[in-house]
C-alpha positions as CSV (number, residue, x, y, z in Angstrom):
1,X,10.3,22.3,11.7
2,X,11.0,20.3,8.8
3,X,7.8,18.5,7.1
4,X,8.4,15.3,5.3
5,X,5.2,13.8,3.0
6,X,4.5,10.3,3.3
7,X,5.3,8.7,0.0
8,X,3.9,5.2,0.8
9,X,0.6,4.0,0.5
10,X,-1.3,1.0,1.4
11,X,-3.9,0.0,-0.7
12,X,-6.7,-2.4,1.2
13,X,-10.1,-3.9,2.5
14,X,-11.5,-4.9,5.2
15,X,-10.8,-8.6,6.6
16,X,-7.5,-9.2,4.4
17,X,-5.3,-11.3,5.9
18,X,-2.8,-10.0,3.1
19,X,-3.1,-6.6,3.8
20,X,-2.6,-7.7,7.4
21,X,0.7,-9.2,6.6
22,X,2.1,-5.7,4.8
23,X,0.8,-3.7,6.9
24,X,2.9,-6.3,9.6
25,X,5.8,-6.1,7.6
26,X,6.1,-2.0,7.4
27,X,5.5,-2.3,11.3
28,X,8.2,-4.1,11.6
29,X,10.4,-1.5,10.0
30,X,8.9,1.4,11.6
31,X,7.7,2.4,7.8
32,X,5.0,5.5,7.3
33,X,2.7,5.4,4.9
34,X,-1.2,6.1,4.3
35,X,-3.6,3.7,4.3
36,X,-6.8,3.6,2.4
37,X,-9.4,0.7,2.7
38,X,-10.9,1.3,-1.6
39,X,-14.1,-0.8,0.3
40,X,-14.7,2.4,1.9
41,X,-13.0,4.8,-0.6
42,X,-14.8,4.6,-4.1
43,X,-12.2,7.3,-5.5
44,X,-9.3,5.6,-3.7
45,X,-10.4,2.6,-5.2
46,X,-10.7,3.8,-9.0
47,X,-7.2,5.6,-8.6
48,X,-6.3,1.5,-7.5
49,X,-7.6,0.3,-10.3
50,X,-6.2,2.8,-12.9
51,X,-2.9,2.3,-11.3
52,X,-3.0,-1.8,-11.3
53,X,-5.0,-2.7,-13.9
54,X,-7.2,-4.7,-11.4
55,X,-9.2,-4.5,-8.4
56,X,-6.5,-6.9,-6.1
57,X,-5.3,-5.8,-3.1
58,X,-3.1,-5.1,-1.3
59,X,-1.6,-2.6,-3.5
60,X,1.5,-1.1,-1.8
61,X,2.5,2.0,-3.8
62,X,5.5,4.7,-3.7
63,X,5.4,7.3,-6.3
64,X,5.0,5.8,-9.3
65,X,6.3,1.7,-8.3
66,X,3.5,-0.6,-6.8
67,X,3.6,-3.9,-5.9
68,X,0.7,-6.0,-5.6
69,X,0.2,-8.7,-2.6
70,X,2.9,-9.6,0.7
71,X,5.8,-10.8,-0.8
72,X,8.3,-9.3,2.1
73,X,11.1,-8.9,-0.5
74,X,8.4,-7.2,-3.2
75,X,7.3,-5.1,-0.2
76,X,10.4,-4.0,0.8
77,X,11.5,-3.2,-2.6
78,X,8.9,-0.5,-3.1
79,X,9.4,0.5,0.2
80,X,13.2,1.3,-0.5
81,X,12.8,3.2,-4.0
């Protein structure tokens, strides 16, 4: 059986219409990835911020590209690295 790591993570809080709209969009092409809410997450959330530079969200990240925010095209961009 051949184990594959999700590479994609979602960066968001609670009650972001934003983060609604990625998480949307990688629905929409059956894309995995690993959510964290940084409201919740205080380590999540400083590994954000150390990544970014700021405390926006969402923060889409694979490997070592990130976007930050819903732009479909900035979205799928990451996605496909």
């Amino acid at each position: 059986m051949l184990l594959t790591k999700i590479m994609i993570q979602l960066y968001t809080t609670n009650n972001c219409p934003y983060c609604d709209a990625v998480k949307i969009i990688l629905k929409e092409n059956k894309v995995k990835y690993e959510e964290y809410n940084v409201a919740n997450d205080e380590v999540r959330r400083e590994e954000m911020i150390k990544l970014t530079g700021m405390r926006k969200v969402p923060v889409l990240r694979n490997g070592d590209a990130f976007t930050v925010g819903a732009d479909e095209s900035e979205v799928m961009r990451i996605v496909n690295k």
